[in-house]
N, C-alpha and C positions, 0 to 999 in steps of 0.2 A: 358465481360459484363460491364466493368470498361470503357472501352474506348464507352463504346459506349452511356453510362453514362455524361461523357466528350461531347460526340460529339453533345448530343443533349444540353449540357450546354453553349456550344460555341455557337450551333445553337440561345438561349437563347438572349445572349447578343450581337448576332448580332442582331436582330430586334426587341429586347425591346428599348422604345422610352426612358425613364430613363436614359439610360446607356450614354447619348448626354453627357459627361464630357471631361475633359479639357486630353488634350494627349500628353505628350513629345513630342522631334522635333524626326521622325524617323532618325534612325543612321546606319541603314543595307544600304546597297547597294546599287547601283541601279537595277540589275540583279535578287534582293531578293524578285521581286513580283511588286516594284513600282520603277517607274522611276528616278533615280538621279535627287535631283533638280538643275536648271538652272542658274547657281551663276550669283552675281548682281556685273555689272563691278565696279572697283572703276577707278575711272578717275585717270591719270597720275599726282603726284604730281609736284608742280609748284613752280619753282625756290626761294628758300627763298632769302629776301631781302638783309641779312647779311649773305655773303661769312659763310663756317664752317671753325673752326679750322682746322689745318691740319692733326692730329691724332684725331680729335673727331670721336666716332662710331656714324653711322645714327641714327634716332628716329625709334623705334619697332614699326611693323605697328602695327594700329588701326581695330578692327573687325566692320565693319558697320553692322553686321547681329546679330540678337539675336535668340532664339530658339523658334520657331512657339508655339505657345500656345494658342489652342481653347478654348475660353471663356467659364467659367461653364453657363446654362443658366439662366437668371434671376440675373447675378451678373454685375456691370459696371465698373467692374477695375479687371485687370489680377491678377491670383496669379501662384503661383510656382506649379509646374509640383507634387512636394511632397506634398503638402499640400493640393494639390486638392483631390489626390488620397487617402491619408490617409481621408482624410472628409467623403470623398462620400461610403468609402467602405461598409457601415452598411447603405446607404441610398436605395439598389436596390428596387424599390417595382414590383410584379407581379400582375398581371389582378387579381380581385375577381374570386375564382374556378378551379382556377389554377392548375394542377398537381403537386402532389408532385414529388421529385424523384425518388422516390421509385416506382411511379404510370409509370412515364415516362420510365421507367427502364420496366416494366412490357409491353409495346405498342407496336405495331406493328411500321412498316415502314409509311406504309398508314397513319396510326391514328396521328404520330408525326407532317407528313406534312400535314395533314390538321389542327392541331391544331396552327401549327405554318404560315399556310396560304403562303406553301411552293407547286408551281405545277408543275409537272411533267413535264420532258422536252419531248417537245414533237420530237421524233427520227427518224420520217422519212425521209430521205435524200431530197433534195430536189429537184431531178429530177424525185423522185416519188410522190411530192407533184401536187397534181389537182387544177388547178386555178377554180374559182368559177365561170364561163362563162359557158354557156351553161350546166347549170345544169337538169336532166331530167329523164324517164327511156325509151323511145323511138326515133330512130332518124326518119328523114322523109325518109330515105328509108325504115323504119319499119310500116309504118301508121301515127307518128305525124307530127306536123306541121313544117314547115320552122320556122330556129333557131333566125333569123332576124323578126320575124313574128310582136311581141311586142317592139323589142329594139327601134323604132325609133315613140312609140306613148309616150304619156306626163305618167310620173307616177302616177297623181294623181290620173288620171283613171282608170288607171289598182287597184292602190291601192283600190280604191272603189270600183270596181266590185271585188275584190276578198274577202275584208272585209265584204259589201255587201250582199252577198247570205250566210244565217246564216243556214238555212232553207233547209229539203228536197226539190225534185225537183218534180214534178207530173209528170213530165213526163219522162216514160224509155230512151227513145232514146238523150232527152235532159241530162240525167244524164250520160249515154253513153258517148255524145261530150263532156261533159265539162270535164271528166274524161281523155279523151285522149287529150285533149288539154293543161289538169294542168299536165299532164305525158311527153307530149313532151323535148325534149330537148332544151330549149330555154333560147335568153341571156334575161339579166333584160330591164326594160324599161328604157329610158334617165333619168337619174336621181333619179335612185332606185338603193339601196345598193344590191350587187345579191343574200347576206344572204340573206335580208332582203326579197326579189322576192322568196325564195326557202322558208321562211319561212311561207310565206302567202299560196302560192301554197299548202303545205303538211298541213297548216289548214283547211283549207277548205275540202280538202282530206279527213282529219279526220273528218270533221263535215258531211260529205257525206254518213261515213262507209268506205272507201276504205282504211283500214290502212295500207293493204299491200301495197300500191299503196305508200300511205304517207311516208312506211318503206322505200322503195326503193328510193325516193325521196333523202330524208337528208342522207341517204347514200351516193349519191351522193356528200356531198359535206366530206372534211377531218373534224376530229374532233375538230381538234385546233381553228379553221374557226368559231365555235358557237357561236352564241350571246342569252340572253336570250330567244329570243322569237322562237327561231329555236331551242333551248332547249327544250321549252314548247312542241312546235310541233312534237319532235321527241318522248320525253317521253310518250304525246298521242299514236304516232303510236305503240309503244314497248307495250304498255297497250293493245291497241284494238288486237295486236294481239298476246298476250301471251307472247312474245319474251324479257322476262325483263333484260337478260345478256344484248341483242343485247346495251342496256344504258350504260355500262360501261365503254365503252373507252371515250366516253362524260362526263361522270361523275366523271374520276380519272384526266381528264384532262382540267376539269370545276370547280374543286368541292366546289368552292364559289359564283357561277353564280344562285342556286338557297339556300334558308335557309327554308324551310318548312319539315315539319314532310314525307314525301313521299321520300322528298331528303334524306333524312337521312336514310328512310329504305334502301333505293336499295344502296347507299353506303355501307350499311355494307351487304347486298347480295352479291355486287361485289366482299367484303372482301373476304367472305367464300369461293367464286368460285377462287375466287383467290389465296387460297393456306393461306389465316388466319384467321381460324374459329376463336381462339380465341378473339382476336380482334374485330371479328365480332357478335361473342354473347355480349360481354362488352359491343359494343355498342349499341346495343337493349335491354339492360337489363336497359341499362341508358335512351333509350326511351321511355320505357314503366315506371321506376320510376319519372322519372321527366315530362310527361306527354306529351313528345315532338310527340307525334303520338298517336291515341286514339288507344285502348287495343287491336280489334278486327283488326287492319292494324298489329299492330307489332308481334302478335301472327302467323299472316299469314306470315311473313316475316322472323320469326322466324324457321316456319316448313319449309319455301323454304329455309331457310340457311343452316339449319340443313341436307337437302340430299346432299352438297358438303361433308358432312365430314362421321363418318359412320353411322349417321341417328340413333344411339342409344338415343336420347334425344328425349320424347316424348313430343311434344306441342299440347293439346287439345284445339279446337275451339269452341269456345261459341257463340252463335249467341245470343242471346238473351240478350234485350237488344240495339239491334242494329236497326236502325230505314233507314239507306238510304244504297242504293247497288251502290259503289262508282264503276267507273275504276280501281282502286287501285286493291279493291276487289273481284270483278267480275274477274281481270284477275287472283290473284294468287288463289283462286278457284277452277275455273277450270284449272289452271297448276298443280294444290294440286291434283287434283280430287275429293274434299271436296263438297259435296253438299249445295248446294244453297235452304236457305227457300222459297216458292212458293208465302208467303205474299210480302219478299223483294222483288224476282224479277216482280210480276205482277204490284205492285207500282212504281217501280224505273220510275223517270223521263226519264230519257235516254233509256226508252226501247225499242228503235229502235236499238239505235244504238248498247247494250245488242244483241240483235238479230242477228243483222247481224257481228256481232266480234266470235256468236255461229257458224255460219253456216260456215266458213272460217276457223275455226280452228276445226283442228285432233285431240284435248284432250277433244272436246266437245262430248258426247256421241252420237251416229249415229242419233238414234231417235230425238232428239232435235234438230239435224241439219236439217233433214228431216223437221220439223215442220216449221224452219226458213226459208225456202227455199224457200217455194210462195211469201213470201213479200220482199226478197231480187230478185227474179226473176221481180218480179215486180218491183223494182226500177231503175233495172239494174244492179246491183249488178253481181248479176249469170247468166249467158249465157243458152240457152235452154241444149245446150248438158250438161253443167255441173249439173244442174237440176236431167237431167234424169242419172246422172251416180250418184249420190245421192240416186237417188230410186232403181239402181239395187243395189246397195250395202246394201239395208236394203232389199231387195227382194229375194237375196244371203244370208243374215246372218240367223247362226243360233242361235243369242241371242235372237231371238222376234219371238212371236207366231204370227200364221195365222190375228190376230187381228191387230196388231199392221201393218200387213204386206199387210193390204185390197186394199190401196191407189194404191201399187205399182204394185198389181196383176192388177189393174183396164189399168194401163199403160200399162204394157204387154199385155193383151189385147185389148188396144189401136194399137199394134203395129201387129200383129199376129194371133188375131181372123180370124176366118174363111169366112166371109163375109163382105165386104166394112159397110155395113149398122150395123153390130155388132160390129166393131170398133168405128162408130161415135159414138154408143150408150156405149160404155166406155170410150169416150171420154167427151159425155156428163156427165155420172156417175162423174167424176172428177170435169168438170166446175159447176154441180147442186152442189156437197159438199162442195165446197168453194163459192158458189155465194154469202152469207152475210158474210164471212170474209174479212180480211183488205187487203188480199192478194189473192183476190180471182184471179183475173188479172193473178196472176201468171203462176196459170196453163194452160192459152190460151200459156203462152210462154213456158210451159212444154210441152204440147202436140203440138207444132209447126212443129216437124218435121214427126211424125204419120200425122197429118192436109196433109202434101205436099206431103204423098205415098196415101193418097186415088184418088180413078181414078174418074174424073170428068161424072159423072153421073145422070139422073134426079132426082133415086131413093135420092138423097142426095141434094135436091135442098134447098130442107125446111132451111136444116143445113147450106145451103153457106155462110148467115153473121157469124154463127161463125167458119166455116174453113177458112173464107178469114182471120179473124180477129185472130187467131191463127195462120196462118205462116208470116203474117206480123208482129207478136210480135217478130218473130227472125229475118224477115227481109230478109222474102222466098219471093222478089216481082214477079220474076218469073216464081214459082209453081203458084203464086196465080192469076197472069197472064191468066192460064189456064183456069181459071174461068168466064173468060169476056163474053165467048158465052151463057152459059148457066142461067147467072141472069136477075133478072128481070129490067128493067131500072127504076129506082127512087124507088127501096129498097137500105136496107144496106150494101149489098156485092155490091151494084151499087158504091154507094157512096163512100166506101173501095178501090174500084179497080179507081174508078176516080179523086183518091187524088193518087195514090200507083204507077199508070203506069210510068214507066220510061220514056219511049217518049212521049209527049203531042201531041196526033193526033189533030184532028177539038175540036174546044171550044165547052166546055158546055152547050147545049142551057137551054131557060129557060123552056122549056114544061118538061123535068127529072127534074130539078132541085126544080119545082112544084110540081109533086107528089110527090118528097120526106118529101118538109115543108107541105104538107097538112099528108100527113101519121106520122110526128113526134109527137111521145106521150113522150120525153122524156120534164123534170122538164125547164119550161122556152124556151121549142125547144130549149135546147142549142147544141143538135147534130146539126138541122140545122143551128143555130150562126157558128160551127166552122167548118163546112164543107164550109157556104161560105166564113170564114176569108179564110180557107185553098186553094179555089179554087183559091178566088182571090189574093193571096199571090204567090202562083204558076203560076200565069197570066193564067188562065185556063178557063177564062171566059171574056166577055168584059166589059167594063166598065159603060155602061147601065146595063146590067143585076144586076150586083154587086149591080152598086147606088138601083132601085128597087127592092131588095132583103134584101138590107139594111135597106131602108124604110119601108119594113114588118115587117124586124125582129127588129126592132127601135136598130137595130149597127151603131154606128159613127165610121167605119174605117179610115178616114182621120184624127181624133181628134190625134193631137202631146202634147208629153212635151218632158222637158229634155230627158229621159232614149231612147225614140223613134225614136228621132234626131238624138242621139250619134249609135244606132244600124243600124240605116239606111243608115247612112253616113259611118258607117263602111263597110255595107255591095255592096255604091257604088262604094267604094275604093280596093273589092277583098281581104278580109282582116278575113279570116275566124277563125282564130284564136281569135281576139279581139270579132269578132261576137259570139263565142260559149261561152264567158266568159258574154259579156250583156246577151246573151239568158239565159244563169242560173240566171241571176238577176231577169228575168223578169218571170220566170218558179218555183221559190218559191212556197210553201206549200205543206199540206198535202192531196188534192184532186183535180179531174177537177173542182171541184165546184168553187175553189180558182183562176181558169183563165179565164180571161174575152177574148173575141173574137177577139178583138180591140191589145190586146198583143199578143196573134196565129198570128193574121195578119201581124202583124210586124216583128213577129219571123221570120217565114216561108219568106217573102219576103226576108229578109238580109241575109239569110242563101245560100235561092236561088239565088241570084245576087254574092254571093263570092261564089260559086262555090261548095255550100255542097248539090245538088240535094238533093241525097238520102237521108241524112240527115231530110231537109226539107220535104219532102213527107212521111215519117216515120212517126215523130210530128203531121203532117198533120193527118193522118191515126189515129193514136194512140187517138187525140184527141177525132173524131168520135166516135172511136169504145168504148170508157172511159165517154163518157161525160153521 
């Protein structure tokens, strides 16, 4: 314990700024740590004028050198190697707060080198270190984009389109692409640090809801590599999804990159996981009295520390009192399994993104996830099948009664009823109980794949706008396909399958195209605004029709600015990747209400000319069927 006493005292006076005093010339070795110094020639003496005696001895040479002596600071004249040392002995001073020794004696490993602003070397060899190029979690034989996609467009741009879209997306399939496009594996653009590219990228991520996506992301790159703001981004994702260890090796090997009370919990978390609980309670005891984290974070960080060690220390959570449902605490939470007040979570700002952090994680209670599930289906978030394997598994449990269990029964028989016409109507049972919620949307994409096993039949014609409109939520274009003989032309399954077909036969004439704006009862006809942004975006119509169609519907599709320009030209350059990043610029908000026709039309055309068909007839669709 003596030496190690010692060790942190040497540590002391090497990095206390004080200690800059004056220091004998060294006299060890050269071999002893520091190099032999490089003696200073003396020039050859030069014949004396007067012959010497002839028994006289030579003259003793003379030392040109004296003994190195660093100046005390603040003094203008040398003094002696003794007198300096003797002065200065009682003058050491330490930071106000300072540990005693006695205190330093008692601390952990961790605790010394962070106080002492000592980091951890970082040990990975360097044949297994990862260069930061091509940072991503998909490559383009996986589904993402070409890894040159971005590298050879200007930063500025990219930087703003990623900065840019703060905002959900309204639209599924647009939050889809831009997801696989910030997941690709791809290098920076000219002139962008590639931290700095992975760091944008996995914000965004997070501001979307995908923190899995964002986890996988900074994963991607080594630890040592962080800079703040790719800190911040990781931190996010570690929060949205539960995962607060995954922060540690970032944080023992950062741990002055951030100074906030948050930084400081998961510090001493890492402590406990890390094999020094005590250490790590000290240092939450000292958070919580000196106020460096408010009561209700550090007590939560406390019961998470407390299950590294044998969880004998009971920390009871007060909620009361508390007034906002941070990340912080929303995630350890539900890691705790600690229930959640119903006033904080229905207020909290960020209750989207609360939501969708529920539904992705497996320490959130099944029911709750179930609940989360239409408005994350509807964002895109959740895929149809994963949806419906949500519902069997509360349809299977036997925690929840027949009650709780109505939703999922309705699905089943959605899937399984005995007659085509008894399934629509369980399928309607579903889209009628969520039609005024936020997520109503959803369950068109829940019941997408039931939608693509019913057999095309008259008795179900009533119902074809929304079975067409239900397997195109998952992006069943060719069950729904099937549907083409049987609708009516200038209804809504019309209109769905003439944005949706894959091949573009003969163009839309304008006699359908008529009865559909004379039959539009929705707010402003904006279904027919974005059926004809969509057709003609798709080139699916000609360009007379467009212009008088436009003039009805009073849309300015040719009207440009900046953002239009830039997606355009992207999209005449084949350049899908840059195109999916403007389309989320221009796909912001919370509703179709928030998309004007004018931005569909733009969308859809630049998507369509780089080569994202599908893509683009999706949006297209989606629009319609949304607006």
């Amino acid at each position: 314990m003596r030496r190690r006493i010692l060790t942190v005292g040497a540590a002391l006076l090497a990095v206390s700024s004080t200690l800059a005093l004056a220091q004998p010339e060294n006299l060890l070795p050269g071999n002893f740590g520091n190099p032999a110094p490089v003696p200073t020639p003396t020039p050859a003496p030069r014949p004396s004028a007067q012959p010497t005696q002839g028994n006289s001895a030579p003259p003793a040479p003379q030392s040109t050198s004296s003994p190195v002596i660093q100046q005390v600071p603040g003094s203008s004249g040398s003094t002696s190697s003794s007198s300096t040392s003797s002065s200065s002995a009682g003058s050491i001073e330490l930071p106000p707060g300072f540990p005693s020794l006695a205190e330093l004696e008692a601390m952990e490993e961790a605790e010394v080198n962070e106080l002492l602003g000592l980091k951890p070397k970082f040990d990975v060899p360097p044949a297994a270190q990862r260069a930061v190029a091509r940072v991503g979690v998909i490559a383009r034989s996986e589904g993402g984009f070409a890894s040159a996609s971005l590298a050879g467009q200007p930063a500025g741009l990219v930087r703003a389109a990623l900065e840019g879209t703060r905002g959900p997306l309204v639209s599924r399939w647009g939050h889809i692409l831009l997801r696989r496009a910030l997941a690709s594996r791809l290098d920076a653009p000219r002139g962008m640090d590639p931290v700095e590219f992975a760091a944008l990228r996995a914000s965004l991520l997070n501001r979307m809801g995908e923190s899995q996506i964002a986890r996988a992301l900074v994963q991607d790159v080594d630890s040592a590599n962080y800079d703040r703001a790719l800190t911040d981004a990781a931190f996010d994702a570690y929060l949205g999804t539960g995962d607060l260890l995954g922060m540690c090796p970032v944080r023992r090997l950062n741990p002055t990159v951030r100074d906030d009370g948050d930084w400081t919990l998961i510090g001493a978390i890492c402590d406990a996981y890390g094999g020094e609980q005590r250490s790590a309670q000290r240092r939450l005891e000292r958070a919580l009295g000196r106020g460096e984290a408010p009561a209700i974070d550090v007590r939560l960080a406390q019961r998470y520390a407390g299950a590294a060690a044998d969880g004998n220390r009971a920390v009871t959570i007060e909620w009361d009192g508390v007034e906002e449902l941070t990340p912080w605490r929303f995630a350890l939470a539900r890691s705790l399994g600690a229930d959640l007040p119903d006033e904080l979570r229905e207020g909290a700002s960020a209750g989207r993104r609360f939501d969708y952090a529920d539904v992705l994680n497996p320490a959130t209670p099944l029911l709750a996830r179930v609940s989360a599930a239409d408005e994350a289906g509807q964002s895109g978030l959740l895929s149809s099948a994963a949806m419906v394997d949500l519902y069997s598994q509360l349809f299977s449990s036997d925690a929840y009664g027949a009650g709780d269990k109505e939703q999922a029964l309705q699905l089943r028989e959605a899937y399984v009823a005995s007659s085509p016409v008894a399934r629509l109507a369980a399928m309607r049972s579903l889209w009628d109980a969520a039609a005024d919620s936020q997520g109503g949307y959803g369950r068109q994409v829940l019941t997408a794949y039931a939608a693509a096993r019913l057999p095309v039949l008259e008795d179900l014609q009533d119902g074809a706008g929304d079975i067409v409109a239900s397997m195109l939520a998952a992006g069943l274009d060719r069950n729904a396909i099937r549907w083409n003989s049987l609708v009516d032309e200038g209804g809504q399954a019309w209109a769905l399958l003439a944005l949706a077909r894959p091949q573009a036969q003969d163009r839309i004439g304008s006699g359908a195209l008529d009865e559909y704006v004379d039959a539009d009862g929705s707010e402003d006809q904006r279904k027919s605004r974005f059926l004809l942004a969509g057709l003609a975006g798709l080139d699916r119509i000609d360009s007379d029709t467009a212009r008088d169609f436009a003039e009805r519907l009073n849309v300015d599709l040719g009207r440009q600015s900046a953002w239009s320009q830039r997606i355009e030209r992207a999209g005449a350059y084949g350049n899908p990747a840059l195109v999916a990043l403007l389309a989320g610029v221009g796909m912001q908000g919370t509703g179709w209400e928030r998309m004007t026709a004018r931005h569909l039309y733009h969308i859809v055309r630049a998507l369509n000319r780089a080569g994202l068909s599908a893509e683009a007839r999706m949006i297209a669709a989606e629009a319609v069927a949304r607006a």
